[in-house]
N, C-alpha and C positions, 0 to 999 in steps of 0.2 A: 338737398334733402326733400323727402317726399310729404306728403298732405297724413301728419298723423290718424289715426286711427281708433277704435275702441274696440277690443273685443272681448267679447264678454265667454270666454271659454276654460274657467277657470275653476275650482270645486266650488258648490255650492254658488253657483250663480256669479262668481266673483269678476272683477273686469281688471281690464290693461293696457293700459296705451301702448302703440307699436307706431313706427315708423319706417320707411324705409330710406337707406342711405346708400348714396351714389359716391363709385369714386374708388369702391374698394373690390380688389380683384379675388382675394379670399378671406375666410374667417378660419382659422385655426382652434381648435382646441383640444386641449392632451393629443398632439399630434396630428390628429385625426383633421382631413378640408371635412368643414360642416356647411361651407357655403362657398361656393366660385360664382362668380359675376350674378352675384344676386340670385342664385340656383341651390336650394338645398341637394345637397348630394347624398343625404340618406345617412350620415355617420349620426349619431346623436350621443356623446359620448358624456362623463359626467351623472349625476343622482340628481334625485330631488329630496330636497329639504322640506319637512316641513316643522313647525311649530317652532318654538325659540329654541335656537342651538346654545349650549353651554362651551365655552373657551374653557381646554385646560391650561393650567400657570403657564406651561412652557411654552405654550401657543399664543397666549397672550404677552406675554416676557417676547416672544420675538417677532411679534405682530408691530410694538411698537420702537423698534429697536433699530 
């Protein structure tokens, strides 16, 4: 593992710790390589969230199930 980090590029001035991690030859997401040998490759695939999400029943009914 790499020498964590802090970055501060977040709305409103907000921060994040990041690290970097050795070892793995891709990152997957909804199909799409969003990183090979530590290389973003440009997919960025997924939304952003912001503020408290509400579960519906049937999401939560099978969230813990």
């Amino acid at each position: 593992m790499g020498e964590p980090w802090v970055a501060a590029d977040l709305p409103a001035g907000g921060k994040r710790l990041l690290q970097k991690a050795d070892g793995y030859v891709a990152t997957i997401k909804s199909g799409a390589v969003t990183f090979r040998d530590g290389v973003m490759q440009g997919p960025t695939p997924g939304g952003l969230i912001r503020g408290p999400q509400v579960l519906a029943h049937s999401e939560l009914h099978s969230a813990s199930g």
